[in-house]
Each structure stands twice: as C-alpha cells, then as structure tokens.
N, C-alpha and C positions, 0 to 999 in steps of 0.2 A: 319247738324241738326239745326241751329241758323235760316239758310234763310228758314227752310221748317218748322220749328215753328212760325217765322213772317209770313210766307202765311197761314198756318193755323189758326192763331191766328184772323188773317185780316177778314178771311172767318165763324168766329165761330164754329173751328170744338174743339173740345173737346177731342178727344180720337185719339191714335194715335197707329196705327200696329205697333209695333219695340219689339228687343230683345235686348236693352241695358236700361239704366237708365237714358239720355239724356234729354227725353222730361220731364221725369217725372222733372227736373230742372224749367224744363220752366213751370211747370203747368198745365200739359198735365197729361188725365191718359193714360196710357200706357197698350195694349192688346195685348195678354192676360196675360200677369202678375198683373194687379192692379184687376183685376176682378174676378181671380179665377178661371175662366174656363181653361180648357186645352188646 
C-alpha cells in the first residue's frame, strides 16, 4: 500500500479503489467508503 500511495501520490490521483483503511493514512480518500456510494 506505501509504494502504490507514493506512485499515486507522484501522479496526483486523489482517490483510491480499496476496502481497508490504508490509504485513508496516507491522505487518500478511499472509494467507496469515504463517499458514500455503494
């Protein structure tokens, strides 16, 4: 999760597909649990 939040991070992506609480660490919102949707 660390090296695929620093390429993301590098790239400016914002929001990240997962089902755990990992990126939300890193400052990532995290879909779909931060959003709400189903």
């Amino acid at each position: 999760d660390q090296l695929t939040g620093v390429l993301a991070d590098e790239r400016g992506v914002e929001h990240i597909f997962a089902f755990d609480s990992d990126f939300r660490t890193l400052g990532f919102t995290v879909v779909p649990g931060d959003t709400g949707e189903p």
